[in-house]
Backbone as a printed PyTorch tensor [residue, N CA C, xyz], in Angstrom:
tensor([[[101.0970,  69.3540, 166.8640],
         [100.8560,  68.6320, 168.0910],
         [ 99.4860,  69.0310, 168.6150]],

        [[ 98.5700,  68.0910, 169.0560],
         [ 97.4070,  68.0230, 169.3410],
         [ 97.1750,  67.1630, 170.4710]],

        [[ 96.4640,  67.7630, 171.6120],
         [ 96.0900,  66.8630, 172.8080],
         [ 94.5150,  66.8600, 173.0790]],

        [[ 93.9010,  65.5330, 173.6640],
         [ 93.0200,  65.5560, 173.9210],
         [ 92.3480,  64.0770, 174.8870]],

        [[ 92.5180,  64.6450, 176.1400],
         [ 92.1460,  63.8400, 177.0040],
         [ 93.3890,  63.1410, 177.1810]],

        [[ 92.7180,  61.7440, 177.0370],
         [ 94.1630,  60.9990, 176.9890],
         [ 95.0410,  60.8470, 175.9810]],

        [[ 94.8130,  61.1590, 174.8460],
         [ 95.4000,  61.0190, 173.4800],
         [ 95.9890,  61.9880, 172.7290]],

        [[ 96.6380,  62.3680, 172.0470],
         [ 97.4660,  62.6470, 171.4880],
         [ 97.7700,  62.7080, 170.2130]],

        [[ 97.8710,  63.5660, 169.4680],
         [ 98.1780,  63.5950, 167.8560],
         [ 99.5030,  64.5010, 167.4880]],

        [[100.5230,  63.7530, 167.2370],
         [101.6500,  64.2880, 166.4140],
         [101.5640,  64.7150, 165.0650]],

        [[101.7060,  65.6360, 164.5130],
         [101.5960,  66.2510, 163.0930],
         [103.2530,  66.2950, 162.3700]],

        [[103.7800,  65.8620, 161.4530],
         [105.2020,  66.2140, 161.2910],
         [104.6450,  66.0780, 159.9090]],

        [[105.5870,  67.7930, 159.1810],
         [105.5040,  68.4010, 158.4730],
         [106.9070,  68.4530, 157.4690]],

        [[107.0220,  68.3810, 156.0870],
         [108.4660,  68.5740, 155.6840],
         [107.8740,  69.0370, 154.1120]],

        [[109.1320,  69.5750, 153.1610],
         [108.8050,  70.3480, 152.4160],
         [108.7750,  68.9880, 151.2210]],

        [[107.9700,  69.0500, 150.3800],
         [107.6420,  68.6700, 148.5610],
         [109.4060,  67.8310, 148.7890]],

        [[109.4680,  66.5510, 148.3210],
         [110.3860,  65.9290, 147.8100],
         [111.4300,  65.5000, 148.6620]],

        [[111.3770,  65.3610, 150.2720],
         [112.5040,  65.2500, 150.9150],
         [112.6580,  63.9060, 150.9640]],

        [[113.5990,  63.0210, 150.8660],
         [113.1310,  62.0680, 151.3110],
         [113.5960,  60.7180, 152.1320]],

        [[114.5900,  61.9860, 153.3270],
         [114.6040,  61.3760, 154.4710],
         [113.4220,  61.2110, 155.1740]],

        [[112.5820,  61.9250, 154.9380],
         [111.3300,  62.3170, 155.8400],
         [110.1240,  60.9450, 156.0680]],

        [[110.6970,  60.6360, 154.4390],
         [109.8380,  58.9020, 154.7440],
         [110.2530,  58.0760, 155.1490]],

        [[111.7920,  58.3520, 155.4130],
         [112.0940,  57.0310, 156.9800],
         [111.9180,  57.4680, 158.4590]],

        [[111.4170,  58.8180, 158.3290],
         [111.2420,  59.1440, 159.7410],
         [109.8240,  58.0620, 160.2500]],

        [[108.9850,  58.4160, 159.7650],
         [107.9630,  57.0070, 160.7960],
         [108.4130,  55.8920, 161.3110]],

        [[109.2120,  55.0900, 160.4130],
         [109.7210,  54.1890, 160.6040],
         [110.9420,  53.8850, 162.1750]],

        [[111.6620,  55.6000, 161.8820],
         [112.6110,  55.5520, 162.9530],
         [112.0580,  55.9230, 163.8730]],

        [[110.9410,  57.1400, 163.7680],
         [110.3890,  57.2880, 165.5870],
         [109.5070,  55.9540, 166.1260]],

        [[108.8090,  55.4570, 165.0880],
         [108.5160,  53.8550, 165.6570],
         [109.6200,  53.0000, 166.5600]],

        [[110.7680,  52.7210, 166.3350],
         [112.1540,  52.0600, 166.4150],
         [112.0960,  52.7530, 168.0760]],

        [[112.3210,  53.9430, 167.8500],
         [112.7250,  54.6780, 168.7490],
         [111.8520,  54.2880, 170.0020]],

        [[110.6450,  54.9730, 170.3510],
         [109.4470,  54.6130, 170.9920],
         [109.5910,  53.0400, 171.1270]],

        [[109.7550,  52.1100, 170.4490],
         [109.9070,  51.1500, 170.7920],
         [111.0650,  51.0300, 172.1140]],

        [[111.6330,  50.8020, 171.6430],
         [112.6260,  50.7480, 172.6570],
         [112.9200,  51.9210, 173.8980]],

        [[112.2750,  52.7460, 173.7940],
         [111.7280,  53.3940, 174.8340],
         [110.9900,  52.8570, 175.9990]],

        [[110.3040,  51.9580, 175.3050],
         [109.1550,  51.6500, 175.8180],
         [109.4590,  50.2130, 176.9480]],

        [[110.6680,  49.1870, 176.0920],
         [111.3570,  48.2710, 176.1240],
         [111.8010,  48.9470, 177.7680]],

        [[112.7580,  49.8960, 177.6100],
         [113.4350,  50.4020, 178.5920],
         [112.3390,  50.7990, 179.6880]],

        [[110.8580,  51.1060, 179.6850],
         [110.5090,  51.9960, 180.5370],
         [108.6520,  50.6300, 180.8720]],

        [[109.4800,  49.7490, 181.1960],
         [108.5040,  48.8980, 181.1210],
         [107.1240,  49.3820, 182.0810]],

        [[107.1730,  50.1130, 182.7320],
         [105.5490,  50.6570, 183.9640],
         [105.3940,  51.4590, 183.3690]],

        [[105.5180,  52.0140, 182.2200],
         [104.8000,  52.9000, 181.2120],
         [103.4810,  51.9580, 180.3020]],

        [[102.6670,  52.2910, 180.1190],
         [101.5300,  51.9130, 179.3480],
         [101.1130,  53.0120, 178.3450]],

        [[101.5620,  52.7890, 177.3260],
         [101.3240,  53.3880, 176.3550],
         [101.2760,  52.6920, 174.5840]],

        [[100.3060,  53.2540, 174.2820],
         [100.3420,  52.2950, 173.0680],
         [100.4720,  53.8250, 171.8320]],

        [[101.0860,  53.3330, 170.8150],
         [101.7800,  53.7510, 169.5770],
         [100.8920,  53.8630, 168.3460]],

        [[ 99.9390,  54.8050, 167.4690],
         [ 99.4840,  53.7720, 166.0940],
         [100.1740,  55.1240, 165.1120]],

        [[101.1880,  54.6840, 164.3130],
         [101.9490,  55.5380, 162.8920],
         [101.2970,  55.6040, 162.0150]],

        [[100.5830,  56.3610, 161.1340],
         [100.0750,  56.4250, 159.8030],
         [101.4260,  56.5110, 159.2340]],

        [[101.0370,  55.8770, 157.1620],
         [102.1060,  56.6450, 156.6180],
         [101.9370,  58.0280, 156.2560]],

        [[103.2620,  58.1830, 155.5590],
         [102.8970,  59.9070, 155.1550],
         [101.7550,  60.1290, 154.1550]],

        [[100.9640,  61.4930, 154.2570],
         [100.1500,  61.4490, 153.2100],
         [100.4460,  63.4250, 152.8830]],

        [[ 99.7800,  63.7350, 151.7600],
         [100.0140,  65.0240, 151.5870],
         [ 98.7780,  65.8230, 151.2010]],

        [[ 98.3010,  66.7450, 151.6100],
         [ 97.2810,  67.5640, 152.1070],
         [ 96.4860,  67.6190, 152.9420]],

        [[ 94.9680,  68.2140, 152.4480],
         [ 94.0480,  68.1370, 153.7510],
         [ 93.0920,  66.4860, 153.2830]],

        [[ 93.3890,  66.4010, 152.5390],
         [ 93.1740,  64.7630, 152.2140],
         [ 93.7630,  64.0300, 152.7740]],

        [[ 95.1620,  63.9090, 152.9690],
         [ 96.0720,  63.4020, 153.7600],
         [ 95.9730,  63.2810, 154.8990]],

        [[ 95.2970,  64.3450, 155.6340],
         [ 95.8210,  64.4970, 156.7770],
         [ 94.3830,  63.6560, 157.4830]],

        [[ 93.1990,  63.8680, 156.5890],
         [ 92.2230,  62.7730, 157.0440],
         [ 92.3720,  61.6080, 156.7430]],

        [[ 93.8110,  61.1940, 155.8900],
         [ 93.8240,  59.7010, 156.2300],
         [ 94.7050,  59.1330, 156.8990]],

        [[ 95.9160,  60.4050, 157.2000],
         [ 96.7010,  60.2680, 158.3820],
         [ 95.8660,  59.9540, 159.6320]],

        [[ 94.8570,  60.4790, 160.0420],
         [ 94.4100,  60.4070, 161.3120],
         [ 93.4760,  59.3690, 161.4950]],

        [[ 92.9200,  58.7510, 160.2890],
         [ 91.7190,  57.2310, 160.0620],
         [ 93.2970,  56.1840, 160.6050]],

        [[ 94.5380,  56.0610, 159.3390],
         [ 95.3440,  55.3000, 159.7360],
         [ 96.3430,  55.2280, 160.9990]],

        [[ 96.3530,  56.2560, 161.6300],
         [ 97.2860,  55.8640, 162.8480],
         [ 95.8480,  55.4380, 164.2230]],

        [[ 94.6520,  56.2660, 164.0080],
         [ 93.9990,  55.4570, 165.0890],
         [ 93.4720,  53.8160, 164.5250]],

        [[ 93.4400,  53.6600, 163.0040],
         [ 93.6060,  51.9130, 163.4690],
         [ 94.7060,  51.5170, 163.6600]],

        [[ 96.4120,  51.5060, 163.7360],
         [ 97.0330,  51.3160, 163.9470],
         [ 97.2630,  51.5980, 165.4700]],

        [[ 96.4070,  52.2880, 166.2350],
         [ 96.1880,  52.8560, 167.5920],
         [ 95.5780,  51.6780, 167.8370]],

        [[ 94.4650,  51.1630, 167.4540],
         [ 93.8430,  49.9540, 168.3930],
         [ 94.5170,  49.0590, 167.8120]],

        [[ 95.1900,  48.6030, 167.4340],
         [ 95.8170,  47.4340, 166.9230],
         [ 96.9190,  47.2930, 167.7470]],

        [[ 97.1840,  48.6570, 167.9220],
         [ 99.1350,  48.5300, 168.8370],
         [ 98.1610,  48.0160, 170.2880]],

        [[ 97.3290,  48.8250, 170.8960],
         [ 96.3540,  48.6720, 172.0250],
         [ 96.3020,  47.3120, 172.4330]],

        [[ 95.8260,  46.2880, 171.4900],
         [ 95.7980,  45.0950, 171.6260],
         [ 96.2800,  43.8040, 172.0290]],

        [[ 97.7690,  44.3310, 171.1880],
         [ 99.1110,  43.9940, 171.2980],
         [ 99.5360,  43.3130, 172.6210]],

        [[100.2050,  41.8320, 173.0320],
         [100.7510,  42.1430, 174.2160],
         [102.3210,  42.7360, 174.5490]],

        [[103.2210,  42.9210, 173.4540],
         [104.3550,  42.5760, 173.7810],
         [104.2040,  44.5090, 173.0220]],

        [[105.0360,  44.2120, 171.7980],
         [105.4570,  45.7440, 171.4040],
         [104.3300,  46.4400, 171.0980]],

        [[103.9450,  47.8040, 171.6260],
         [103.0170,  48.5180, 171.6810],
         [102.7970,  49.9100, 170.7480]],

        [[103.3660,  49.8540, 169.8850],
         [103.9740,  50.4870, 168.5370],
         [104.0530,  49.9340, 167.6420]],

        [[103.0760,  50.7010, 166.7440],
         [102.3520,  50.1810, 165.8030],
         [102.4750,  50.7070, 164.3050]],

        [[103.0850,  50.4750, 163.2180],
         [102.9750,  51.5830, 161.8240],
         [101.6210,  51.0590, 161.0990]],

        [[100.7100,  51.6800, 160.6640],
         [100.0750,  51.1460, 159.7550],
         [100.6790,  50.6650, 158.8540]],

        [[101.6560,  50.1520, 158.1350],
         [102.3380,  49.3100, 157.0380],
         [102.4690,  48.2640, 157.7970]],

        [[102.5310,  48.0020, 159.2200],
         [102.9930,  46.8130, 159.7700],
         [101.9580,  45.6320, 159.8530]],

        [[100.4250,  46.5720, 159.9850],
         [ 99.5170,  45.5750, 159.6850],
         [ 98.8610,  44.2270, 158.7080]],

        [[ 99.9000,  45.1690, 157.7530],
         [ 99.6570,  44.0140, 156.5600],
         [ 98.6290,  43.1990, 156.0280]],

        [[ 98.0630,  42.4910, 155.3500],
         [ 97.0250,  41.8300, 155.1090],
         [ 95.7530,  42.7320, 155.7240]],

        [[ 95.5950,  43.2470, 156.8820],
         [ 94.4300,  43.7230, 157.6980],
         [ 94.5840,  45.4600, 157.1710]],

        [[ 94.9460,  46.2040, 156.9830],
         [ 95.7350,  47.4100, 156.1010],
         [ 94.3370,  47.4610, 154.6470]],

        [[ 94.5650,  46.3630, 154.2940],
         [ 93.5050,  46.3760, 152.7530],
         [ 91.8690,  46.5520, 153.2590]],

        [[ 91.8730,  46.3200, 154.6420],
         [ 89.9690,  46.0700, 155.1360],
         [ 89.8390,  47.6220, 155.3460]],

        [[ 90.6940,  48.3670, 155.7650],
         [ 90.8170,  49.6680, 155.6700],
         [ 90.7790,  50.6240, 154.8670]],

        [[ 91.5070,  50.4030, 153.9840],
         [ 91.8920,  51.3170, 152.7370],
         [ 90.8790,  52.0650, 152.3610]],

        [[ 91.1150,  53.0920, 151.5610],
         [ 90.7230,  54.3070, 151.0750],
         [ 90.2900,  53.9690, 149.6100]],

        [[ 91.3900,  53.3990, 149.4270],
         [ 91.1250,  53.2900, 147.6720],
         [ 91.6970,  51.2230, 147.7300]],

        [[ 91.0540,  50.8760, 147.7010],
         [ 91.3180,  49.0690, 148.0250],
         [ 92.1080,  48.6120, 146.5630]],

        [[ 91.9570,  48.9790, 145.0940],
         [ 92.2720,  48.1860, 144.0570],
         [ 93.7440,  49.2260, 144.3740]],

        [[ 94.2570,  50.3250, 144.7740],
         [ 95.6140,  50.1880, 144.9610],
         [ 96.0250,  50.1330, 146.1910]],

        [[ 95.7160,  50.1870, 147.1390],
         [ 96.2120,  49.1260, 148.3440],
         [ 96.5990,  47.8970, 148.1750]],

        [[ 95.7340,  46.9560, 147.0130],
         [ 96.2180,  45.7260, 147.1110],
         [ 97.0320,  45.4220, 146.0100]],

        [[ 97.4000,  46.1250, 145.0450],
         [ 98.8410,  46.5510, 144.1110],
         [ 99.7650,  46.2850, 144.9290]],

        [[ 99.8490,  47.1710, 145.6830],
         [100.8070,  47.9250, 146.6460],
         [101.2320,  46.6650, 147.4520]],

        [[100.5000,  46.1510, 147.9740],
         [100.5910,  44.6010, 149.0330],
         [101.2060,  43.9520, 148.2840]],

        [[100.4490,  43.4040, 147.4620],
         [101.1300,  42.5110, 145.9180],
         [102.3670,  42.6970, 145.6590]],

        [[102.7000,  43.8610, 145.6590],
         [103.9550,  44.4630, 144.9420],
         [104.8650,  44.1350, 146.1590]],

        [[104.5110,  44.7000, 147.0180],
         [105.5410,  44.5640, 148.1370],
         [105.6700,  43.2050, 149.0970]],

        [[104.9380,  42.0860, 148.5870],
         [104.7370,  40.8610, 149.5100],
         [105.5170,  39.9720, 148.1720]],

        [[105.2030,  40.1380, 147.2130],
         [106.0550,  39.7340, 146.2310],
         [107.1540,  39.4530, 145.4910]],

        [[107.3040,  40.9700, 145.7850],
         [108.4510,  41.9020, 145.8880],
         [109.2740,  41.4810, 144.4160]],

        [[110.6940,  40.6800, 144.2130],
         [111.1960,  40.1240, 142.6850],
         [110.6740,  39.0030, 142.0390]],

        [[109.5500,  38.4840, 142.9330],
         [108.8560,  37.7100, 142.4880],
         [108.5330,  37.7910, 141.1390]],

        [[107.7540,  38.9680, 141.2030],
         [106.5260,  39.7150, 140.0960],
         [107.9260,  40.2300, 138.7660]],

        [[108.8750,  39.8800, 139.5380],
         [109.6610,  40.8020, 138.6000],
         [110.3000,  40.4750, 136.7730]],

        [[109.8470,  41.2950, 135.9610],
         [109.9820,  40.3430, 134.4390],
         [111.3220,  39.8940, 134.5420]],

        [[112.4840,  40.5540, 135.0260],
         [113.5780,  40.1310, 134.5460],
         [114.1170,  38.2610, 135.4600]],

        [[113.1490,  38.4020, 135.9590],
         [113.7060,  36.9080, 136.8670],
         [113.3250,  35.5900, 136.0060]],

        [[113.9580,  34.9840, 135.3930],
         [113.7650,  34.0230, 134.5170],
         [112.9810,  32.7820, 135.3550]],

        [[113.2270,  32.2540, 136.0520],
         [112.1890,  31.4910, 136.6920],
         [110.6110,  31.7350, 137.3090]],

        [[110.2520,  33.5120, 136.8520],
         [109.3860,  33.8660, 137.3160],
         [107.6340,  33.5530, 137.3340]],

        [[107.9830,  33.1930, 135.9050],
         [106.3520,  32.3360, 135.8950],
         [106.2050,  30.7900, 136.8280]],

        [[107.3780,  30.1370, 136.5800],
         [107.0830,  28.5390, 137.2560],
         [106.8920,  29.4190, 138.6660]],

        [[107.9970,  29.7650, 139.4840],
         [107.6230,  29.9770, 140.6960],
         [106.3240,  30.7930, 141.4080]],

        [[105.7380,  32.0700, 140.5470],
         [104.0470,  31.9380, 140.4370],
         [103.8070,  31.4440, 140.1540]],

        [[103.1750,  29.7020, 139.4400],
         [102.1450,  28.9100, 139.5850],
         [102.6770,  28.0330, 140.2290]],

        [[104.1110,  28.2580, 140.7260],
         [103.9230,  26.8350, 142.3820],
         [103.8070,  28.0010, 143.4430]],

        [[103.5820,  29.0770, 143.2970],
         [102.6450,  30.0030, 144.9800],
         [101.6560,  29.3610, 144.3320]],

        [[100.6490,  29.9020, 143.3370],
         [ 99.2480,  29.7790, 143.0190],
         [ 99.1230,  28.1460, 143.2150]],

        [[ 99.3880,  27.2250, 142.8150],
         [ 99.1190,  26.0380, 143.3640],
         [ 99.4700,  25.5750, 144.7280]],

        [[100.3410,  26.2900, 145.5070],
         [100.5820,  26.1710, 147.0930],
         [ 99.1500,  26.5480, 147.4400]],

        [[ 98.6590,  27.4150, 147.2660],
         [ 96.9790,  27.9270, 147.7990],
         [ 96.5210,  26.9680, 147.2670]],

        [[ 96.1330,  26.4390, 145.8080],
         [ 95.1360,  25.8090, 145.7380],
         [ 94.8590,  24.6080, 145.9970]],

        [[ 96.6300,  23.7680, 146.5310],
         [ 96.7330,  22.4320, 147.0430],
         [ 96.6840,  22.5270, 148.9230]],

        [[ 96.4910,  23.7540, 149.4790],
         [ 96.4430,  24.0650, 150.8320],
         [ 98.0360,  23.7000, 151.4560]],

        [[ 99.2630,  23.7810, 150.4050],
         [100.3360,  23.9410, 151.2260],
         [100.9800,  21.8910, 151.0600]],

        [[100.0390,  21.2820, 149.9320],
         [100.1800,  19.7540, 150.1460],
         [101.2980,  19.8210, 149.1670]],

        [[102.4090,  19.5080, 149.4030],
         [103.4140,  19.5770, 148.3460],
         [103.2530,  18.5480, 147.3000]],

        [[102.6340,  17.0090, 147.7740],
         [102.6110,  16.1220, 146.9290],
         [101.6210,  16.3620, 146.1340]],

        [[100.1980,  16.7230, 145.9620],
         [ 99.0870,  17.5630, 145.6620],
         [ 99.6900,  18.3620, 144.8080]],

        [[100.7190,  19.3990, 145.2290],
         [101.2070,  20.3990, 144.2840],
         [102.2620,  19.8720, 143.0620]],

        [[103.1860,  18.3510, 143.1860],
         [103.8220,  17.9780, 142.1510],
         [103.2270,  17.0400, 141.2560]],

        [[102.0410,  16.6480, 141.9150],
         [101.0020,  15.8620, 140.6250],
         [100.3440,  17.4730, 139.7750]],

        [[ 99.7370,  18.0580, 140.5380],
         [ 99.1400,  19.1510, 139.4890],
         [100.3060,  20.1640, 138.7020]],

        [[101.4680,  20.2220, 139.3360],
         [102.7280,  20.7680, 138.3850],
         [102.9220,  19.8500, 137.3000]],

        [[103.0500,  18.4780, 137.3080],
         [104.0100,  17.6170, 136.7020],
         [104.9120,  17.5970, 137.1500]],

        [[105.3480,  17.8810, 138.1790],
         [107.2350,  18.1990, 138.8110],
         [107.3960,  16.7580, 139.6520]],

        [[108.0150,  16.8830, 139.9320],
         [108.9740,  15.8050, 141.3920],
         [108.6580,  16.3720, 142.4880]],

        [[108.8050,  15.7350, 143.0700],
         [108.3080,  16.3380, 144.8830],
         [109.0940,  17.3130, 145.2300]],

        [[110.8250,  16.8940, 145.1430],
         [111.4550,  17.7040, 145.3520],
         [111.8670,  18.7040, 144.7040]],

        [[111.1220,  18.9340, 143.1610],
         [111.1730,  19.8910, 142.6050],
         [110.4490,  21.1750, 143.4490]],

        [[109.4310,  20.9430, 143.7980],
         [108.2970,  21.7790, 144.3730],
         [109.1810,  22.4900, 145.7700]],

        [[109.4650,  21.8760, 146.7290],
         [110.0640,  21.6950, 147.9540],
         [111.3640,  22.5540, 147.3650]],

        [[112.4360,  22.8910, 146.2270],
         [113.1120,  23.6390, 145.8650],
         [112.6060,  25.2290, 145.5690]],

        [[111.3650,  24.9900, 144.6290],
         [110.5690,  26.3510, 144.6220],
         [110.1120,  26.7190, 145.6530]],

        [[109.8580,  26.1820, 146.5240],
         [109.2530,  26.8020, 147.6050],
         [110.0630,  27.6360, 148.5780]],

        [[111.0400,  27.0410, 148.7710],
         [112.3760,  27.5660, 149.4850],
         [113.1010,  28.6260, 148.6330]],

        [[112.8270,  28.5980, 147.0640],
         [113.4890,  29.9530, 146.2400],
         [112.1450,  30.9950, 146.8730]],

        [[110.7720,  30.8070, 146.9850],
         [110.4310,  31.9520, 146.9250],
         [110.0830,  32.1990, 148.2830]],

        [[110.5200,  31.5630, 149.1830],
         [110.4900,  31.9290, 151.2360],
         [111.8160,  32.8940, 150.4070]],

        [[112.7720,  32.9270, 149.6590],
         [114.2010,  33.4340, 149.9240],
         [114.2810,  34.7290, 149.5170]],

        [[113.0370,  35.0870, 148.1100],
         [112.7370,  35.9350, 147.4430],
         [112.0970,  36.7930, 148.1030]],

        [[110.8700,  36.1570, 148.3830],
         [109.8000,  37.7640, 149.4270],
         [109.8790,  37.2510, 150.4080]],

        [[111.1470,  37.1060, 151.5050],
         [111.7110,  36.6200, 152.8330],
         [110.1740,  36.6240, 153.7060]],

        [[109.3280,  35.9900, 153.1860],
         [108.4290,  35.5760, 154.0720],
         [108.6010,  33.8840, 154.0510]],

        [[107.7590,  33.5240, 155.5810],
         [107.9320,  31.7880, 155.6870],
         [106.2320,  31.2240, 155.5940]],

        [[106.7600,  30.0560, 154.8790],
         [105.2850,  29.3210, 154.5020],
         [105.1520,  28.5770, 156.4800]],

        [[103.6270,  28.8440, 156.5260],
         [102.9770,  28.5170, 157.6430],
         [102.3670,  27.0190, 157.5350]]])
């Protein structure tokens, strides 16, 4: 624990291999949240690094929770912030960028990417043609060869897969 001025640095420490310890960010985020929920004339803003391990770590513990510090800052509504939550904006940051954006990939993807999913190639090149038709489904079943409503089926398997929604 570290103070200074107005700010504040939490340090939490645990031994080689635990690994409740990597849902703790997650839960004192939760927590503080709803703290915060409850204690609305409080002004305080939140930024979580993830865990890192050494004195390497600990300088990128403290780069990632103060951008996650101005980011929560910004915020109007929840004021608690994890650096994982930033997403997409997380990679302008990074330390090491070609695995940060693995890592994104991997996790925005998620069974997408995955060999054992038998539909896995068609449904990557109807994402990759969702970008390159800007989201035009009819655009996307002339350059597939598919049916309209073929496309409009993939699209809805892979909102279902990496539970994100097309914008």
């Amino acid at each position: 624990y570290m103070s200074r001025g107005g700010d504040t640095l939490v340090l939490l420490s645990s031994p080689d291999g635990v690994p409740a310890f990597s849902e703790l960010p997650q839960q004192l985020c939760d927590k503080l949240s709803l703290f915060l929920v409850e204690n609305t004339e409080l002004s305080i803003a939140v930024g979580c690094s993830r865990p890192h391990t050494g004195i390497s770590g600990l300088i990128s513990c403290n780069k990632e929770a103060n951008i996650a510090l101005r980011a929560a800052e910004s915020r109007q509504r929840s004021k608690v912030l994890r650096f994982d939550d930033l997403g997409i904006l997380s990679l302008l940051y990074a330390n090491d960028p070609d695995k940060e954006i693995k890592e994104f990939v991997k996790d925005t993807l998620k069974d997408l990417i995955c060999p054992s999913l038998t539909k896995g190639t068609e449904l990557l090149e109807t994402l990759e043609s969702y970008f390159r038709c800007l989201g035009n489904q009819r655009k996307m079943a002339e350059e597939l060869y598919v049916h309209y409503n073929t496309v409009a089926y993939r699209l809805k398997q892979i909102q279902e897969i990496t539970e994100k929604e097309f914008n």
